[in-house]
N, C-alpha and C positions, 0 to 999 in steps of 0.2 A: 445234235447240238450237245457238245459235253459241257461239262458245270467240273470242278473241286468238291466231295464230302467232306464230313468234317477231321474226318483223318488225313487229307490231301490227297486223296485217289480222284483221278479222272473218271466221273460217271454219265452218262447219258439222261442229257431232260428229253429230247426228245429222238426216236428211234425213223421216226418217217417211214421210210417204205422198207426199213433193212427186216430182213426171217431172221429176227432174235425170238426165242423162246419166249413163253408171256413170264415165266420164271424167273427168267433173267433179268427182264423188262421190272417187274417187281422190285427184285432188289438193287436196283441201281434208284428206282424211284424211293425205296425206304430210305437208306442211304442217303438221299438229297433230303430227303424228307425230315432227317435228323439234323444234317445240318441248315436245314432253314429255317428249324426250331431254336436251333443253339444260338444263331445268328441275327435270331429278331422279325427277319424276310420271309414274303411267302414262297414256297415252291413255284419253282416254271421260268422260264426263259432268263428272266432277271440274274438267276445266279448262273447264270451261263454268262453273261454279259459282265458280271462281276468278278470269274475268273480270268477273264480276258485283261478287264483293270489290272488287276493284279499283278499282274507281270510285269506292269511300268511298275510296280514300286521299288524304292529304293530296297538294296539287298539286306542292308542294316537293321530296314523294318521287317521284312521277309525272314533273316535267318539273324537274330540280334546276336553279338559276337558275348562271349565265347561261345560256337557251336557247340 
């Protein structure tokens, strides 16, 4: 299940059955774990679901002009 950090990288809430390293596992969770701090939300599923939102919004709000 991937989620947006708060730099805009695609990270993993959750791993399920995949042989990722608990390493890796870690920092994809700190990562989320920053930005659900910066953001207000708790960790976990929800900001998987709010990356998804995300992609309806308008590009305007996304990337407000001039890039």
């Amino acid at each position: 299940m991937p989620a947006r950090d708060a730099d805009g990288y695609l990270r993993i809430v959750d791993f399920g059955d995949l042989a990722i390293p608990a390493g890796i596992q870690g920092y994809h969770r700190e990562q989320l774990e920053i930005a659900a701090r910066k953001s207000g939300q708790a960790f976990g599923p929800d900001q998987a679901i709010d990356s998804v939102y995300e992609l309806s919004e308008d590009i305007g709000k996304l990337m407000p002009f001039p890039f």
